[in-house]
C-alpha positions, 0 to 999 in steps of 0.5 A: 501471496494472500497470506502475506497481504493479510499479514502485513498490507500496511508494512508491505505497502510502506516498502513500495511507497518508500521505493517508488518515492525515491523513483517518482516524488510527484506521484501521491502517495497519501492518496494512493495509500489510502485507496489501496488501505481502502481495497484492503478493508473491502476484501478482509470483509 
């Protein structure tokens, strides 16, 4: 699991966006993405 999220967070995180825009359009994805691209940086240090 690490090594994937290291590999490829952004490609990964794109697939769920795109997943759960097609279930929820209200929810933020910009916003969200940017967080979680945020956690990512912080634990690749």
């Amino acid at each position: 699991m690490e090594a994937v999220l290291q590999l490829e967070p952004v490609t990964a995180w794109r697939q769920a966006s795109e997943a759960g825009l097609n279930q929820s359009k209200k929810f933020d994805w910009n916003d969200s993405a940017g967080k979680l691209l945020a956690i990512v940086d912080s634990l690749k240090g």
